[in-house]
Z-matrix of the N, CA and C atoms (Angstrom, degrees):
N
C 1 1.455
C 2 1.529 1 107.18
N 3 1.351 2 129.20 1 119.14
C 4 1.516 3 130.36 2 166.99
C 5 1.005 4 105.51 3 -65.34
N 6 1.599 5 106.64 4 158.00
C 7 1.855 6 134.14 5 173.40
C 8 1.109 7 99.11 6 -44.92
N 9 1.271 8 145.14 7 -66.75
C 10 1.728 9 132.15 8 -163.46
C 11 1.410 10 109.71 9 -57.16
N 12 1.433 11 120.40 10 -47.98
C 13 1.461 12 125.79 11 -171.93
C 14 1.220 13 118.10 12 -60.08
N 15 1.628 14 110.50 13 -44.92
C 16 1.502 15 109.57 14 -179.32
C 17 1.422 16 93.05 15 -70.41
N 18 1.054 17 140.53 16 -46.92
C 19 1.707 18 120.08 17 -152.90
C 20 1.566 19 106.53 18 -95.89
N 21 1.681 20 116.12 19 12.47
C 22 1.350 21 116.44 20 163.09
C 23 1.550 22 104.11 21 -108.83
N 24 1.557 23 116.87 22 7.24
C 25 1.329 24 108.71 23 166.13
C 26 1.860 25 116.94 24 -112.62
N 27 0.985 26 108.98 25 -25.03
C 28 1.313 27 119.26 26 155.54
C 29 1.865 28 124.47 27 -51.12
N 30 1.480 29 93.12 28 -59.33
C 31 1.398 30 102.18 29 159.27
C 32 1.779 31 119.13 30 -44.23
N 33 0.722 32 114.49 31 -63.09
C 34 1.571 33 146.67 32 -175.66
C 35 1.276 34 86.05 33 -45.33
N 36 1.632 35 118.44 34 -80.60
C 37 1.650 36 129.28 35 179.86
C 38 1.673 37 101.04 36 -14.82
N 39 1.034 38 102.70 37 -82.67
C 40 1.782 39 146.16 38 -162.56
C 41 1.921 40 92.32 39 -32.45
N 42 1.614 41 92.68 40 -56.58
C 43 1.633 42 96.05 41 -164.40
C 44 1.297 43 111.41 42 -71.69
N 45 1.623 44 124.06 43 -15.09
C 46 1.266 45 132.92 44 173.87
C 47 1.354 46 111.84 45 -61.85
N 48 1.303 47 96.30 46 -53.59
C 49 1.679 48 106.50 47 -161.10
C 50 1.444 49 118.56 48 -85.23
N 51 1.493 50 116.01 49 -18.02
C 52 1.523 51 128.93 50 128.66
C 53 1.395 52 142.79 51 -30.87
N 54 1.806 53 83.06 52 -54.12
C 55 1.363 54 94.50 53 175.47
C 56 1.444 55 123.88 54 -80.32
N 57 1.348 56 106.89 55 -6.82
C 58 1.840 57 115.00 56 176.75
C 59 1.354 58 110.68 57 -98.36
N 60 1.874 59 118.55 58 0.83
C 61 1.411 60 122.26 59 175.26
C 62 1.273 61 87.16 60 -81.86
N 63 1.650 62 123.83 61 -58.62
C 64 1.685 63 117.86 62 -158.93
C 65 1.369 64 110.09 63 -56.13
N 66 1.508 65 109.12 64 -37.50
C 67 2.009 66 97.30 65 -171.85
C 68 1.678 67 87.56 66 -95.11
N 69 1.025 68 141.13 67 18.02
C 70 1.425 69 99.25 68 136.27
C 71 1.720 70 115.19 69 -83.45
N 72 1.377 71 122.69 70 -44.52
C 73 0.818 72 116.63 71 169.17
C 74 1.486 73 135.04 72 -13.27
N 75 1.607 74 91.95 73 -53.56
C 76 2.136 75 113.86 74 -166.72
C 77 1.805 76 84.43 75 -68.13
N 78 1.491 77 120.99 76 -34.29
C 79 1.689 78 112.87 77 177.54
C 80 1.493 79 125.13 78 -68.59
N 81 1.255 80 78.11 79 -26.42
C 82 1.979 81 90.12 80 168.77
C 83 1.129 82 136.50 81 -89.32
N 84 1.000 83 117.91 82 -33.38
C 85 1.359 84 151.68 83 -169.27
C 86 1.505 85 136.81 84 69.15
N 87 1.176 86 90.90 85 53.90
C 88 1.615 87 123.20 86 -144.91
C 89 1.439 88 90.30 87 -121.04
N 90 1.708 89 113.08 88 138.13
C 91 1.707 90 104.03 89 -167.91
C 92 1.944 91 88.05 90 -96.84
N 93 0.603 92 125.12 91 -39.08
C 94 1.771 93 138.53 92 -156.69
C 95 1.347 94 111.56 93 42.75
N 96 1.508 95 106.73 94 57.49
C 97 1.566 96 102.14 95 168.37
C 98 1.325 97 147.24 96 2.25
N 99 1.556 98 108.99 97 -70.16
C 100 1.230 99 133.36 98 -167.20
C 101 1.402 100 103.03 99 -67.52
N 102 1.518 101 108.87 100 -47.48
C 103 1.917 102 128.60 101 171.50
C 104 1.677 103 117.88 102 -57.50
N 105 0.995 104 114.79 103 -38.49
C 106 1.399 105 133.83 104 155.33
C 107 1.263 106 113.33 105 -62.50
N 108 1.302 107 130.67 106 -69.74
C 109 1.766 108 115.58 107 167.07
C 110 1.379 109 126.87 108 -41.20
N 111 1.456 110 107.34 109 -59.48
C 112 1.769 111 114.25 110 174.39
C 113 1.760 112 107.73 111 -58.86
N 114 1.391 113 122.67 112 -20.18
C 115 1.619 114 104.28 113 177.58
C 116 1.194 115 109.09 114 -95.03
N 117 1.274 116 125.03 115 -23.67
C 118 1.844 117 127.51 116 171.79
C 119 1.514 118 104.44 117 -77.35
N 120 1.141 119 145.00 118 -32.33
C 121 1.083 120 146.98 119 161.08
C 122 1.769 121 120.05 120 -59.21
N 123 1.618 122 125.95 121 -53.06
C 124 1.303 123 130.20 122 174.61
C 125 1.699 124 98.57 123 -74.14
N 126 1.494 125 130.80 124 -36.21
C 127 1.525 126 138.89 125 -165.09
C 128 1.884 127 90.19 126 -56.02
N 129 1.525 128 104.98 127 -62.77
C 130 1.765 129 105.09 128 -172.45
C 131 0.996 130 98.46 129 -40.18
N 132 1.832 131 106.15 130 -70.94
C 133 1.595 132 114.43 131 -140.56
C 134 1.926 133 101.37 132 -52.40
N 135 1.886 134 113.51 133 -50.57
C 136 1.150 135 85.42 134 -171.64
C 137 1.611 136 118.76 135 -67.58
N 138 1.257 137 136.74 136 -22.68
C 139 1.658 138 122.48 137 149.17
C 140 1.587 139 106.53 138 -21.40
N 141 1.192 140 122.85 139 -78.17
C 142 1.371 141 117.39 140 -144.37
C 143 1.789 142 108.95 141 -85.18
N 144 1.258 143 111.98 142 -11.71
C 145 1.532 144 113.26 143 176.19
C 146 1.902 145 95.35 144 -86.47
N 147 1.141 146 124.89 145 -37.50
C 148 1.184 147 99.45 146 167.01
C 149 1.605 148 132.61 147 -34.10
N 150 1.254 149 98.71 148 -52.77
C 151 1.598 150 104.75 149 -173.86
C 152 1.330 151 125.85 150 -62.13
N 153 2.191 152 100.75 151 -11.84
C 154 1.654 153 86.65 152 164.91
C 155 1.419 154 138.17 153 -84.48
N 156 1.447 155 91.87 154 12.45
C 157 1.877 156 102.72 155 -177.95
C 158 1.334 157 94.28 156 -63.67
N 159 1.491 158 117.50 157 155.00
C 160 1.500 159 119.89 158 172.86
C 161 2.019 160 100.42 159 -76.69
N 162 1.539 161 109.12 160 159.38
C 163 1.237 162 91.10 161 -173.52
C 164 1.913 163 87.84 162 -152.72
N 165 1.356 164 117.58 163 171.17
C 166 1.563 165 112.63 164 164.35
C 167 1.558 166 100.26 165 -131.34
N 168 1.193 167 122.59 166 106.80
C 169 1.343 168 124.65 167 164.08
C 170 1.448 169 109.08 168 106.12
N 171 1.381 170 115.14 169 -157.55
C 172 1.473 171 119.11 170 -159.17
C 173 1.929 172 94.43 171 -112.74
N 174 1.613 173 111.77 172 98.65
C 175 1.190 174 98.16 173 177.98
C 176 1.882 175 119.60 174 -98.92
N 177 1.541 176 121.20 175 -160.08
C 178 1.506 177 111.35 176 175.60
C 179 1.339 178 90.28 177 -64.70
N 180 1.310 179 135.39 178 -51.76
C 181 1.392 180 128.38 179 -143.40
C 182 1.296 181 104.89 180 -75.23
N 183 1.059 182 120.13 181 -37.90
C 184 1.767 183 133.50 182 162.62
C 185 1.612 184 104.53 183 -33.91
N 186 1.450 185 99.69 184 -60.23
C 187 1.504 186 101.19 185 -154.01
C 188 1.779 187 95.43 186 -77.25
N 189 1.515 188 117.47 187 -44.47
C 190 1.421 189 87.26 188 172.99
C 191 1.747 190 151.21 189 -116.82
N 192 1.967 191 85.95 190 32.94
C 193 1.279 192 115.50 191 128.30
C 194 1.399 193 138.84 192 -34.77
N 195 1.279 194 117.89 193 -49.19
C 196 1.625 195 136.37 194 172.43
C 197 1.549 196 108.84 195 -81.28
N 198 1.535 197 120.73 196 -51.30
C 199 1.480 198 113.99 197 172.52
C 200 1.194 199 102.55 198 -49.55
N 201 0.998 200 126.27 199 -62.28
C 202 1.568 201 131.21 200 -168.89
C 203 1.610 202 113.07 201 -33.87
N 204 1.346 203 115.55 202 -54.69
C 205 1.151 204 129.71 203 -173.28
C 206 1.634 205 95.18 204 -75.90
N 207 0.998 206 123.30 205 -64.95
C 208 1.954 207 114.10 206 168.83
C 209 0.993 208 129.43 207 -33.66
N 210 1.583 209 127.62 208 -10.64
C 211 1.179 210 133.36 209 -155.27
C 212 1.820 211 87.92 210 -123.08
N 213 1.315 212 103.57 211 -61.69
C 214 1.673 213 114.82 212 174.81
C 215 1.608 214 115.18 213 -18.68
N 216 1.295 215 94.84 214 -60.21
C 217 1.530 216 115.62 215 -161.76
C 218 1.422 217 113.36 216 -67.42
N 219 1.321 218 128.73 217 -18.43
C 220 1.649 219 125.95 218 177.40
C 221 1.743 220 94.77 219 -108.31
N 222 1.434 221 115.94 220 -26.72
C 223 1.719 222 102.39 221 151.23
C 224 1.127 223 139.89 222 -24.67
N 225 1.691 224 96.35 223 -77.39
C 226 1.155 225 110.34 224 174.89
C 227 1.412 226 133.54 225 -61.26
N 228 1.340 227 114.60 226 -28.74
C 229 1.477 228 131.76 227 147.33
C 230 1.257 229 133.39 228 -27.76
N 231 1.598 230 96.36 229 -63.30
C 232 1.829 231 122.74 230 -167.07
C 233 1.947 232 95.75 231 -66.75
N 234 1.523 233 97.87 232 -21.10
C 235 1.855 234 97.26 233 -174.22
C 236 1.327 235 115.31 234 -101.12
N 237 1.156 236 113.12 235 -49.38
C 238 2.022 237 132.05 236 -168.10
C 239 1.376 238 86.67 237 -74.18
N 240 1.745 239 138.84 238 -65.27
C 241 1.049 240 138.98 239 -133.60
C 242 1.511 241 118.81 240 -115.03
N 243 1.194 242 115.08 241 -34.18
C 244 1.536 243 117.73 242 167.98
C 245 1.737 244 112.23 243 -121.70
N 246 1.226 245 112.43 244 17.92
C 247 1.692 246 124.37 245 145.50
C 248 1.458 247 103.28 246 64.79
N 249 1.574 248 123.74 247 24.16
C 250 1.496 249 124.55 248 -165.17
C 251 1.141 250 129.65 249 59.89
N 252 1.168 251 109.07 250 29.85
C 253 1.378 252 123.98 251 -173.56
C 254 1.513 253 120.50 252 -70.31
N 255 1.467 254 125.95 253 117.68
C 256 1.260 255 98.06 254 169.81
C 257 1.649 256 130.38 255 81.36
N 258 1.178 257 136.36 256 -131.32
C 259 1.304 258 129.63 257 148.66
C 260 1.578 259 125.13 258 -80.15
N 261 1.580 260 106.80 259 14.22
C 262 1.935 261 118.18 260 -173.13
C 263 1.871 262 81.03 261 -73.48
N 264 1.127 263 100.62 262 -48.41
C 265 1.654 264 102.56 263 -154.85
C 266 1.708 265 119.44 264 -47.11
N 267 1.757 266 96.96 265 -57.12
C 268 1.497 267 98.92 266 156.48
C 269 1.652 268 127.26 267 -55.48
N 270 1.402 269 101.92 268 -27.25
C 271 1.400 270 84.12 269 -174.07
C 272 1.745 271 116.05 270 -94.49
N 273 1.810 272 108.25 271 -8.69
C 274 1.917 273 110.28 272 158.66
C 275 1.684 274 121.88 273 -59.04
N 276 1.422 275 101.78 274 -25.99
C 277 1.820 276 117.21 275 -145.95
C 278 1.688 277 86.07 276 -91.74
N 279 1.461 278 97.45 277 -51.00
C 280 1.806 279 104.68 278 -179.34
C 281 1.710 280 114.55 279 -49.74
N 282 1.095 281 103.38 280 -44.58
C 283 1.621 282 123.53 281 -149.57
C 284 1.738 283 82.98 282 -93.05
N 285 0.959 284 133.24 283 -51.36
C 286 1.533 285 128.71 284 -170.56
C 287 0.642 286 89.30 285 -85.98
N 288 1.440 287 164.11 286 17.01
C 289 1.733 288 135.09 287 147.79
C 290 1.975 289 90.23 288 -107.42
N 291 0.944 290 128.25 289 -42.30
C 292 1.744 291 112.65 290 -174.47
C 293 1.559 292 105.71 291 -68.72
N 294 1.578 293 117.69 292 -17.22
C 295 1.733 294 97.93 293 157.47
C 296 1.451 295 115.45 294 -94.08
N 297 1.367 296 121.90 295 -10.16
C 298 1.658 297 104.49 296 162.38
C 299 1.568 298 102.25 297 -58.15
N 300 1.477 299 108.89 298 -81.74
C 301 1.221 300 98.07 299 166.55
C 302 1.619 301 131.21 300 17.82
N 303 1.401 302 97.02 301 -100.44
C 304 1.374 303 105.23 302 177.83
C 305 1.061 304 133.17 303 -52.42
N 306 1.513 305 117.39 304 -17.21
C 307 1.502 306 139.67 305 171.19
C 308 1.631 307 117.29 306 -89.31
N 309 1.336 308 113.50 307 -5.95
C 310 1.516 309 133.57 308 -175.42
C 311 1.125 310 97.47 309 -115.37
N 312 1.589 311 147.79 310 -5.63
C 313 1.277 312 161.02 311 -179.76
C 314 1.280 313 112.15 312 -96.90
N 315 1.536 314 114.82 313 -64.82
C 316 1.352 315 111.05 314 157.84
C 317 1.309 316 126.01 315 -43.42
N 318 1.513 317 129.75 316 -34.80
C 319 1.499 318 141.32 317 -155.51
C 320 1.827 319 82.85 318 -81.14
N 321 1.150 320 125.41 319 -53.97
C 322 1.358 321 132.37 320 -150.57
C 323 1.646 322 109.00 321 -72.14
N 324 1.165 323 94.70 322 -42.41
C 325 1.954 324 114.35 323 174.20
C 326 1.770 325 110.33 324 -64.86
N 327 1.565 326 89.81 325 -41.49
C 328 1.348 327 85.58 326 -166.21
C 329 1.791 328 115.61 327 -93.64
N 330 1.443 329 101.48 328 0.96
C 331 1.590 330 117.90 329 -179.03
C 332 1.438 331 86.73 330 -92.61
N 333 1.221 332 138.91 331 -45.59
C 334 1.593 333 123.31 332 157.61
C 335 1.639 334 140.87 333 -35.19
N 336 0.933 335 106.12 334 -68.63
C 337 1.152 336 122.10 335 130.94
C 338 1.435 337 127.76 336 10.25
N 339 1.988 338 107.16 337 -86.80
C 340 1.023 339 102.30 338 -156.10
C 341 1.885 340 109.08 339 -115.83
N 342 0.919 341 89.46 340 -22.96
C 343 1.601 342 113.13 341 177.10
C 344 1.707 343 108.00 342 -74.89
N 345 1.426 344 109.60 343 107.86
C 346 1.634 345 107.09 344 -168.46
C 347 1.084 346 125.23 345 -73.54
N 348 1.534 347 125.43 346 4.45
C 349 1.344 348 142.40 347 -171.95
C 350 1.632 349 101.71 348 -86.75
N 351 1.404 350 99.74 349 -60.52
C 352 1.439 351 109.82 350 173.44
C 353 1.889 352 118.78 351 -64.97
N 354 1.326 353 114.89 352 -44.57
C 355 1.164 354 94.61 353 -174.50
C 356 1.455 355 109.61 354 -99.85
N 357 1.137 356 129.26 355 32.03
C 358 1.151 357 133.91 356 100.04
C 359 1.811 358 145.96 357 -13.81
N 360 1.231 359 97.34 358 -41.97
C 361 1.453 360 112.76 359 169.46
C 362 1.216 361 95.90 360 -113.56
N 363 0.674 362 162.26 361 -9.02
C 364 1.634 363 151.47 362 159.33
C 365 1.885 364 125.71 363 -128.25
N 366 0.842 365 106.35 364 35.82
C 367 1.966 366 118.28 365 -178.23
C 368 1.607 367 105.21 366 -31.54
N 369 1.684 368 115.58 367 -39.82
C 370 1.443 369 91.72 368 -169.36
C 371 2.372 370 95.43 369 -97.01
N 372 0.926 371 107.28 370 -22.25
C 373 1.273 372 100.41 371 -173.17
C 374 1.480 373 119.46 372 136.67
N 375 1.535 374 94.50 373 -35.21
C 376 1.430 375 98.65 374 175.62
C 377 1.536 376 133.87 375 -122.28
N 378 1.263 377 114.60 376 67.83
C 379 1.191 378 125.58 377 -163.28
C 380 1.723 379 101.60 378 -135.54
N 381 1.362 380 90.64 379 155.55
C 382 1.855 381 98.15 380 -163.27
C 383 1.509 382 132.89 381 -47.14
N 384 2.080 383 105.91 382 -26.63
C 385 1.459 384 78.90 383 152.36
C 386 1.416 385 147.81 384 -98.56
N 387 1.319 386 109.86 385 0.42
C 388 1.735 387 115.90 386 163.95
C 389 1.005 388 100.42 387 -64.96
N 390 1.478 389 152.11 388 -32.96
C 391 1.135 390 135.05 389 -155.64
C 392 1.419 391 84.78 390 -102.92
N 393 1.274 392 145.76 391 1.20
C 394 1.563 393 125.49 392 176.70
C 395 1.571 394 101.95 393 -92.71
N 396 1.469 395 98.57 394 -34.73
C 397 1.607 396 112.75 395 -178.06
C 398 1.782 397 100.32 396 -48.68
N 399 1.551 398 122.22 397 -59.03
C 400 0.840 399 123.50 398 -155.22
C 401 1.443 400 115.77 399 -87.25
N 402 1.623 401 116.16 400 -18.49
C 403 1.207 402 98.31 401 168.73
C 404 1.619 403 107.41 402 -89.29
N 405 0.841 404 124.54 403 -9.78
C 406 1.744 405 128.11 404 -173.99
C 407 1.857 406 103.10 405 -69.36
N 408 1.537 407 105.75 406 -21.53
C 409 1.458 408 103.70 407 -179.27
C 410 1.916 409 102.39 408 -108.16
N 411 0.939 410 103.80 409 4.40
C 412 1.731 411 111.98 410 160.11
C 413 1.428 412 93.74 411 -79.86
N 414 1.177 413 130.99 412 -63.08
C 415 1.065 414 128.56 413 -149.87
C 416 1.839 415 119.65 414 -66.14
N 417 1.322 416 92.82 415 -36.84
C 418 1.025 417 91.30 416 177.14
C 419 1.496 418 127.69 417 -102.95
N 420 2.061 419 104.70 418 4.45
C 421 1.201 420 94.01 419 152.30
C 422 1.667 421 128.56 420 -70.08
N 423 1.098 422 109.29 421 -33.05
C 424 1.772 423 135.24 422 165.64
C 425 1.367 424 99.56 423 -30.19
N 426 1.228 425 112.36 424 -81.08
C 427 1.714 426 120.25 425 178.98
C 428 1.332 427 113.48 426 -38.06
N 429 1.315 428 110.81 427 -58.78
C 430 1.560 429 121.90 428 -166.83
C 431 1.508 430 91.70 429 -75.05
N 432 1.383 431 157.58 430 -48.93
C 433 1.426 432 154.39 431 123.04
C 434 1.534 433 102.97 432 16.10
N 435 1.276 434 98.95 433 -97.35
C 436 1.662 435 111.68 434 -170.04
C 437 1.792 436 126.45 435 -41.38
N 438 1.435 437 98.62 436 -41.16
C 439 1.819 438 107.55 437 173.87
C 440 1.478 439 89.66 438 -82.10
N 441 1.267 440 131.50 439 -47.76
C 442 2.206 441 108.52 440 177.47
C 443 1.010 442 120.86 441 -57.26
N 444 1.015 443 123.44 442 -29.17
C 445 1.420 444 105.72 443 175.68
C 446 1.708 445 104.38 444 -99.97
N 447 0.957 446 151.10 445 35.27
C 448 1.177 447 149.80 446 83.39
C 449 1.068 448 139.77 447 -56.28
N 450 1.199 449 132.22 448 -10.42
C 451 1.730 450 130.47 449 177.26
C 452 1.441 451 104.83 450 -103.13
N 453 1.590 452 104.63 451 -54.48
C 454 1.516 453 118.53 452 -152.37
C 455 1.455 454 98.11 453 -76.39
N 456 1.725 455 118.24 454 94.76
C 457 1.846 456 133.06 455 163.58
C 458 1.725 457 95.38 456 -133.99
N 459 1.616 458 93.70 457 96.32
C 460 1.534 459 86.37 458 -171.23
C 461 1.749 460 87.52 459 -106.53
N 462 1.375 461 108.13 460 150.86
C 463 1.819 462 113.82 461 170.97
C 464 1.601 463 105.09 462 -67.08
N 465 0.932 464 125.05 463 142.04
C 466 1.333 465 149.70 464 179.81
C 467 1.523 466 112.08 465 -73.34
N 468 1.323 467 114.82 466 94.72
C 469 1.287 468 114.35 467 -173.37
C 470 1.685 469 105.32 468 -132.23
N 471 1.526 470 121.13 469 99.69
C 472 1.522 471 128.57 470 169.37
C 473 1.737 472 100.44 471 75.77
N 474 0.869 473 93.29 472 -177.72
C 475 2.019 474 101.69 473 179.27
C 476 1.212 475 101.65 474 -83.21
């Protein structure tokens, strides 16, 4: 594994497991600051360390590389800059669970992939259990979606 890869998969690791402190959090109603900084912080970087793989053309990872970062950017906003204010709140809680998501999507494709146990059951990509894998983590971003933005109205206390 080269220097970029490991530390765009480590990264990657990091923002996952961050990112499953914050939405529990949005279930609790618990802001976890510190957990929230380190997953908006590892969430970019792995966006933007992707792009130093060499690449030819416009690939998936390309394309949701860039969502990622489209999505990031009124995140990070809705939290650092308008403090959940209002409609900021739905739109941090939304946006931080569709880049776990997408970052738990990659993990799932790419644990296919590379892990011989798993792609094993699935060699070309599209066979029933990646696709159970992947809708089973739709699903429960949805869930985990639907109770945050009902639970998660935390009072606004410091950055």
């Amino acid at each position: 594994m080269s220097g970029i890869l490991l530390i765009h998969v480590v990264i990657s690791l990091v923002a996952i497991i961050s990112g499953i402190v914050v939405a529990y959090g949005f279930l609790t109603a618990d802001r976890h600051n510190r957990s929230t900084l380190v997953y908006m912080l590892t969430t970019a970087l792995t966006s933007l360390t992707g792009f130093l793989f060499p690449f030819h053309g416009v690939t998936p990872a390309i394309i949701v590389g860039i969502i990622c970062l489209l999505i990031f950017i009124p995140t990070a906003l809705a939290r650092y800059t308008f403090h959940l204010a209002g409609l900021w709140r739905a739109v941090f809680v939304i946006g931080a669970l569709v880049l776990l998501f997408f970052n738990c999507l990659v993990l799932i494709i790419q644990s296919f992939q590379k892990i011989p146990t798993l792609n094993a059951l699935a060699p070309t990509g599209n066979e029933p259990p990646i696709l159970a894998a992947q809708v089973a983590l739709l699903v429960v971003c949805l869930f985990v979606g639907y109770f945050s933005i009902r639970r998660f109205h935390p009072a606004f206390v410091g950055a």
